[in-house]
C-alpha positions in Angstrom: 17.7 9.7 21.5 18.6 7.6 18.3 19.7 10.7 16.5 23.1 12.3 15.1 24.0 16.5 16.3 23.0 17.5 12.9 19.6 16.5 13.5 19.5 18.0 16.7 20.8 20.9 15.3 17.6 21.2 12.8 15.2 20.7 15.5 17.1 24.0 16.8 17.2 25.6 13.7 12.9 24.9 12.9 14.1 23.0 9.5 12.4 19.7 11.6 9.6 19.1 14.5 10.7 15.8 16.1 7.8 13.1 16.9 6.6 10.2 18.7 9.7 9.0 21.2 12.2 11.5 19.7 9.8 14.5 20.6 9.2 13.1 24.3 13.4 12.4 24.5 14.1 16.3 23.1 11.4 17.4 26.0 13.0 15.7 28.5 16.8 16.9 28.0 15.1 20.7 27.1 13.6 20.5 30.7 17.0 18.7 32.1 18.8 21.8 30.3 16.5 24.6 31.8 16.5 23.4 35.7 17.8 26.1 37.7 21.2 26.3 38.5 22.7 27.0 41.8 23.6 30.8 42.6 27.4 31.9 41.8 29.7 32.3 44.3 30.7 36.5 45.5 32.9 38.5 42.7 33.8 40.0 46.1 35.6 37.0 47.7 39.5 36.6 46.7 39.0 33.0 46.3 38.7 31.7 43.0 34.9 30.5 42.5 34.4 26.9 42.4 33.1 25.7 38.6 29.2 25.4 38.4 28.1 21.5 38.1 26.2 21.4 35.1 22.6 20.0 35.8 22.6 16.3 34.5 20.7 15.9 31.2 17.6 13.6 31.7 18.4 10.2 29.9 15.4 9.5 27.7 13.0 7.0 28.3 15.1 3.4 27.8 13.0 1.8 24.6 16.2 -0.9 24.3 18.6 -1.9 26.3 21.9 -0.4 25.7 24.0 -3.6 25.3 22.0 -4.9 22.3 24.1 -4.8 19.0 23.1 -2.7 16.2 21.3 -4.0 12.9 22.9 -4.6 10.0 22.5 -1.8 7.2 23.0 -2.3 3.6 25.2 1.1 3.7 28.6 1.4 5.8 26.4 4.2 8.5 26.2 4.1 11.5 22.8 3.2 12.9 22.0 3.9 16.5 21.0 1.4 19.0 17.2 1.1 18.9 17.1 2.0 15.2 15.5 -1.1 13.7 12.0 0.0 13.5 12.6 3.8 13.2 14.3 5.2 10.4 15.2 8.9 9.5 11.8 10.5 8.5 12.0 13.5 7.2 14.0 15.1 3.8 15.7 17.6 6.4 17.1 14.9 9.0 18.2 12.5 6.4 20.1 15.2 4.3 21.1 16.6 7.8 23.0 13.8 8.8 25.7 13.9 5.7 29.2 14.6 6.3 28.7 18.1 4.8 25.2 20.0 5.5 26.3 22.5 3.3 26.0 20.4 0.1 22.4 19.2 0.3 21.4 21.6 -2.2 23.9 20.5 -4.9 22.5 16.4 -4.6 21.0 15.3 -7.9 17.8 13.6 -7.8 19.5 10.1 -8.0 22.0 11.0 -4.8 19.0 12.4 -3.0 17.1 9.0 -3.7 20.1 6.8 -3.2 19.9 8.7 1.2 16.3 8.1 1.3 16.8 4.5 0.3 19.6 4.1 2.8 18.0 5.4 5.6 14.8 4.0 5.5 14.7 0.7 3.5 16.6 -1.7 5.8 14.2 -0.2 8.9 11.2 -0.5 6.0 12.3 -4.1 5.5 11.8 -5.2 9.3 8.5 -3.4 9.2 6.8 -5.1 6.9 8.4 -8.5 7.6 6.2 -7.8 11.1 3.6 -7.3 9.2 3.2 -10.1 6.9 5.4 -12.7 8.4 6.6 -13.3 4.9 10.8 -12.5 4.1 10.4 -12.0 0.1 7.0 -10.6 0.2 8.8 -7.6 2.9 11.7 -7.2 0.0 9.3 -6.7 -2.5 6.8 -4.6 -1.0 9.4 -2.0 0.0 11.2 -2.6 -3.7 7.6 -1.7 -5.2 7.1 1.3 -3.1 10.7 3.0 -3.9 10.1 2.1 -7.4 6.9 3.7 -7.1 8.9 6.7 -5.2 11.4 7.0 -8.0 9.0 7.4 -11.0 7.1 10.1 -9.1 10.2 11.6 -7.3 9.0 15.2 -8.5 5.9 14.4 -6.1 8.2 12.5 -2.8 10.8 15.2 -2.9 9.2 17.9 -2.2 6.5 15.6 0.0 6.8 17.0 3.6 7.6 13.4 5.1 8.9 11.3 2.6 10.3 8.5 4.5 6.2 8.3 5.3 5.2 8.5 2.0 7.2 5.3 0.8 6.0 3.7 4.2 2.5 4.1 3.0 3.3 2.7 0.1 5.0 -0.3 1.0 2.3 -1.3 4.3 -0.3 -1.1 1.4 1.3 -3.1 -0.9 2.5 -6.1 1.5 -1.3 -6.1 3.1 -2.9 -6.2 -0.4 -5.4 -9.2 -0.2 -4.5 -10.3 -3.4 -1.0 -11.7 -2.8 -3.1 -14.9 -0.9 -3.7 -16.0 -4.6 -0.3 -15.9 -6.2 1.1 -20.0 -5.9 4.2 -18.9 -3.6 2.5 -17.5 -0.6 -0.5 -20.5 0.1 2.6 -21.8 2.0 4.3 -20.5 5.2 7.5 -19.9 5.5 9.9 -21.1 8.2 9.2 -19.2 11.4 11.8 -17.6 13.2 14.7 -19.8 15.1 13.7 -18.1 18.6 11.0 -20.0 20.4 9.7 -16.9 22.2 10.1 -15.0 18.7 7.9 -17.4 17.3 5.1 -16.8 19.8 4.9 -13.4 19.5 5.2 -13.2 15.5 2.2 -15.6 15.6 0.5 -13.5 18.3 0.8 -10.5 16.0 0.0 -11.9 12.8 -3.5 -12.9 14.2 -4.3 -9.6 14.6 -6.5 -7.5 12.0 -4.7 -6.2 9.3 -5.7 -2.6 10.4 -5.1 -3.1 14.3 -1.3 -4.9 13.2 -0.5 -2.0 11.2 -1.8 0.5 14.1 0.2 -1.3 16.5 3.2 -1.4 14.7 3.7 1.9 13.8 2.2 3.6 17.2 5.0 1.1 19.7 7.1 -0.1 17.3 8.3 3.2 14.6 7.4 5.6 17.5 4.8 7.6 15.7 2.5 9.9 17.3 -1.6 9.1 17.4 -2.9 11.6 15.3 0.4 10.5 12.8 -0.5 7.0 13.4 -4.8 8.0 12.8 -3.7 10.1 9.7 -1.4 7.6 7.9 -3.8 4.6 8.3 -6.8 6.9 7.6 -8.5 6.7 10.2 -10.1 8.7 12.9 -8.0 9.8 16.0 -10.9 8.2 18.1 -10.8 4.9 15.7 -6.7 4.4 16.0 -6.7 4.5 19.9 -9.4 2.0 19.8 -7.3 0.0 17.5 -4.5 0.2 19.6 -5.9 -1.0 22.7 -7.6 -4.0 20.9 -4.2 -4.7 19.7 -2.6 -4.5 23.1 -5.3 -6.1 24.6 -4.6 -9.2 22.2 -1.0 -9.1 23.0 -1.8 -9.4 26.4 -4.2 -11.9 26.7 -1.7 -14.2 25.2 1.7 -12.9 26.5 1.1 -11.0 29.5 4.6 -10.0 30.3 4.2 -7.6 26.8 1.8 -5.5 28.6 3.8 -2.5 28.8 3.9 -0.5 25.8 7.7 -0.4 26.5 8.7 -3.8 27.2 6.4 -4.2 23.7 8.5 -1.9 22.2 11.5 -3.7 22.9 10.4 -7.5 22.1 9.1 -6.2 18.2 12.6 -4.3 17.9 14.1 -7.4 19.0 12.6 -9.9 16.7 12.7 -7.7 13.6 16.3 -7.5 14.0 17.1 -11.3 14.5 16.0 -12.0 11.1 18.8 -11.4 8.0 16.7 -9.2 5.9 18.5 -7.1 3.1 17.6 -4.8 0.9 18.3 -4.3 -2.6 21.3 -1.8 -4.0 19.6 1.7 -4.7 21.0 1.9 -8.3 18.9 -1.7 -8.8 15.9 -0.4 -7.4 16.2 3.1 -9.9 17.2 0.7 -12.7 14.2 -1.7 -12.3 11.7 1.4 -11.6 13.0 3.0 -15.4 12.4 -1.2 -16.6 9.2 -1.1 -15.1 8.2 2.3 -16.4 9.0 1.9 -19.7 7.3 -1.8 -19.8 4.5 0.1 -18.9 4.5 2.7 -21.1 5.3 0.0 -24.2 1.5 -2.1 -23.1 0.3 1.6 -23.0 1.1 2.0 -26.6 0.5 -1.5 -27.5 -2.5 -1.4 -26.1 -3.4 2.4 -27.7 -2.4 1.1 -31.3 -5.1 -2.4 -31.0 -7.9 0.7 -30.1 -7.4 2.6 -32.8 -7.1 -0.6 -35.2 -10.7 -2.1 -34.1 -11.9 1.4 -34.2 -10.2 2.0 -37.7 -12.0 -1.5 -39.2 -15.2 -1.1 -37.6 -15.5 2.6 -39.3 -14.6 0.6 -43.2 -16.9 -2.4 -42.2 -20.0 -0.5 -41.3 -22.6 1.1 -43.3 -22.4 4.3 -44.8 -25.8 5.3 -45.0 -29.3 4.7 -42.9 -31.5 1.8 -43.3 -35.0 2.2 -41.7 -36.3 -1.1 -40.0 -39.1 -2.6 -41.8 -42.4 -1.2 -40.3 -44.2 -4.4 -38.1 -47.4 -5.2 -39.6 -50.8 -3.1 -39.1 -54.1 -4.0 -39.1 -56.0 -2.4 -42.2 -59.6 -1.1 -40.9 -62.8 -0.6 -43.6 -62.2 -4.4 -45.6 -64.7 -6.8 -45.2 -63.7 -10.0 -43.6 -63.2 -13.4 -46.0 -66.7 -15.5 -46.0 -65.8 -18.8 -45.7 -68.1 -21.7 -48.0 -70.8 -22.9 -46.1 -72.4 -26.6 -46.4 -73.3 -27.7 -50.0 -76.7 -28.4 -51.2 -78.2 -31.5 -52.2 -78.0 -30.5 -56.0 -74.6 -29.8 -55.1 -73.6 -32.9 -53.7 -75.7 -35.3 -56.4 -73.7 -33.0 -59.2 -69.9 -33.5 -56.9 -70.8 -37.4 -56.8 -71.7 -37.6 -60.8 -68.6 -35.9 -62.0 -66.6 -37.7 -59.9 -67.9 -41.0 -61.1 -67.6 -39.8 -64.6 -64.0 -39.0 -64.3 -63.4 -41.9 -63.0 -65.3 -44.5 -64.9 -67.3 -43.1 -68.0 -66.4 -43.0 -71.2 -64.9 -39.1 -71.2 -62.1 -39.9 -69.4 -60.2 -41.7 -72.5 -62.6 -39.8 -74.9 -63.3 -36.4 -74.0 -66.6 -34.9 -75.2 -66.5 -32.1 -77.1 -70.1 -30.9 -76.0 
């Protein structure tokens, strides 16, 4: 099943609920476990009783084939077979599978975030290199979403599924829309060396954003439906639709992926043929605390230029009220202005003979006193 006996021993326990292909696995040896056993030979007889055969345990559904090598891990664990797509999950199962079980209680916060990192961010790598297609933009989307895990590790640590949480994080961040405008990603980067890797890859990055990420995590991490519907937020309804549109497109174009299993097998297999590492845990916490207190400096910065404009604009502006100037109103009860009418014929003969006086008579040099 992909998992170590301390794990099994908290599904025993009710610390953990296995899912997807692990829950389907534990039902299948459970049922191989409880078969009836074949009736005990007589206490009576002086012959020694012949030893029970124990009822063969029901091998779980083959999602790899066994002779494939394991993936590389940035930590010296051991991975099982199959493992590339499907980390540890859960708080329980990762602190579960430590040398000691008793000493999960006494891990600081940095030790507890230095397991979750190990377990989950090489398989997180591979995820989102499926995703995008894109090496660097799969280390950095799972490097942003640990940083992002570390700063609000008060919130993931007591988060029910953290290795989810951090998943989230990092599928949102590596299918963010905006990352088509940064100068890097307007061009591809070499496709894998495979030739039938290739085809697929390209077959799965035409998909829909939403219908990729559906597929991936439903047959390649394993996850249930409803824990596929819920993390992409979506209806249960919605996802299975997405899924079979997915697999329908998978299909059409390579039709020996038609089984969900075969499927399985073929995006385990080209997620581990690429060399994809992640970062050392103590880098990631390091650049997290950079990040944060970057952050936290523009906050200030940015606080301090507030209060400044504010500050000015209260000793620049007026202390006291001005009322507008009232528009103009038209005054009722005054007569309007009579304009002259025409002149007279007095009037005109007495215009003509001062102007010709002024100009010409004798007045103009010698005024007359009369």
């Amino acid at each position: 099943m992909g998992v170590s006996r301390e794990t099994v021993r908290s599904w025993e326990a009710g610390r953990t609920t296995p899912r997807g292909r692990k829950r389907e696995a534990y039902a299948r040896a459970l049922a191989g476990l409880t078969a009836p056993q074949p009736p005990a030979a007589d206490p009576v007889d002086p012959k020694p009783a012949a030893p029970v055969p124990a009822a063969p345990e029901t091998e779980p559904p083959a999602v790899r084939p066994p002779a494939e090598a394991p993936l590389r891990q940035e930590q010296p664990v051991r991975v099982p077979v199959g493992a590339a797509l499907t980390p540890v999950s859960t708080a329980d199962e990762i602190l579960a599978d430590t040398e000691d079980p008793t000493a999960t209680t006494a891990l600081t916060p940095s030790q507890a975030f230095d397991a979750l990192y190990a377990f989950c961010a090489p398989a997180l790598v591979r995820q989102t290199y499926l995703l995008t297609g894109r090496r660097e933009l799969a280390r950095e989307a799972v490097e942003r979403a640990f940083q992002l895990a570390w700063q609000r590790w008060p919130e993931v640590a007591v988060d029910r599924d953290p290795g989810g949480w951090v998943r989230a994080t990092a599928y949102e961040y590596a299918l963010s829309p905006w990352h088509r405008l940064r100068p890097r990603h307007r061009h591809p980067e070499p496709p894998p060396a495979d030739a039938a890797d290739r085809v697929l890859l390209e077959a799965f990055l035409k998909l829909p954003p939403a219908h990729r990420r559906t597929l991936l995590l439903y047959d390649g991490v394993g996850l249930g439906l409803p824990e596929t519907a819920a993390e992409t937020e979506a209806s249960t309804p919605a996802a299975a639709n997405r899924l079979l549109h997915a697999r329908g497109a998978i299909a059409a174009r390579l039709p020996e992926l038609a089984a969900p299993e075969e499927l399985h097998r073929r995006l385990t297999a080209l997620a581990s043929g690429e060399r994809l590492r992640a970062a050392r845990p103590p880098t990631v916490r390091t650049g997290s605390e950079q990040r944060a207190r970057q952050w936290t400096r523009a906050a200030v910065a940015f606080t301090v230029v507030i209060i400044s404009a504010t500050a000015l604009t209260l000793r620049d502006a007026q202390d006291h009220y001005e009322p507008p100037v009232a528009p103009g109103a038209t005054v009722q009860g005054v007569p309007p202005r009579v304009a002259p009418g025409p002149l007279s014929r007095q009037e005109l003969e007495l215009r003509a003979k001062l102007r010709s006086e002024l100009l010409n008579g004798p007045e103009r040099l010698t005024p007359d006193d009369h």
